[in-house]
N, C-alpha and C positions, 0 to 999 in steps of 0.2 A: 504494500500500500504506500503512496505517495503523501506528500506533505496534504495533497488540495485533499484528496480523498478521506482522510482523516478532519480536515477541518470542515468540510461539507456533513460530514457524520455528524460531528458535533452541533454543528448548527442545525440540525435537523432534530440530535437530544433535546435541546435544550430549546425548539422553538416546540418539541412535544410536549416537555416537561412542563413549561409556562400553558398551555394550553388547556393540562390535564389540572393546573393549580389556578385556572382560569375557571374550568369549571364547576371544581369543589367549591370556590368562592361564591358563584351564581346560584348552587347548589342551598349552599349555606350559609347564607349573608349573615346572622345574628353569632353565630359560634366561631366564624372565621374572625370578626369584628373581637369575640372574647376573647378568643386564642392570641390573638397579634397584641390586643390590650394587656394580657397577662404575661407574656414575653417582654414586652415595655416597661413595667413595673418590675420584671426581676431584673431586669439589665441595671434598670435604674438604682434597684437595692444594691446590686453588684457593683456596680461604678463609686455608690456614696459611699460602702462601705472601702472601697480601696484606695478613695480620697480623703477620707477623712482617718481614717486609722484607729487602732484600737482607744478605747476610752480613757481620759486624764484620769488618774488617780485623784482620791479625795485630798482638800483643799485640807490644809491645818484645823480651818473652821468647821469645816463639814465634821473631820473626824471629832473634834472635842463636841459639838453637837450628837453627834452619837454617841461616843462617852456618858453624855450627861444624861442620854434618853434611856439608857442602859440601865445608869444610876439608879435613874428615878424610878425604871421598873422594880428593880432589886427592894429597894427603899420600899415602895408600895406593899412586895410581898411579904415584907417582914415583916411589916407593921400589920397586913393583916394575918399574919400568922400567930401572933401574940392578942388581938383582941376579940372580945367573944362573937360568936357567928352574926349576932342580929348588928354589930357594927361591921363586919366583915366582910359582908355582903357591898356595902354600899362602897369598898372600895377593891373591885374587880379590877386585875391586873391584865 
């Protein structure tokens, strides 16, 4: 086989191929429209996520904020672990 005959094949694949993805389209206007929509939004997730990079680690502040949120659950449960149930109650950890 020759260069032309080869590239004559090809355009013949490939003017089938569009043809047959030509139909399925015409076929199925509402799913082809989902299918391409849900392609677009992984790309997108895929792209933001290789732009942006993995996530900052917590700020000084953020952590002592959680710290203190910690604390105060600690705190909460102790205290009601020590007082009788009818106060104990009203303070749910």
């Amino acid at each position: 086989m020759n260069t032309e005959q080869l590239k004559s094949q090809a355009t013949k694949s490939v003017a089938s191929a569009q043809e047959k993805t030509a139909g399925v389209v015409c076929d199925y206007p509402m799913s082809s429209v989902l299918v391409v929509f849900g392609i677009g939004i992984l790309a997108g997730v895929a792209l933001g996520s290789l732009v942006l990079g993995p996530p900052a680690p917590p700020t000084l502040g953020r952590r002592t904020e959680l710290a203190a949120e910690q604390l105060g659950r600690q705190m909460l449960g102790a205290i009601a672990g020590v007082l009788p149930a009818s106060l104990a109650k009203h303070i749910a950890v």
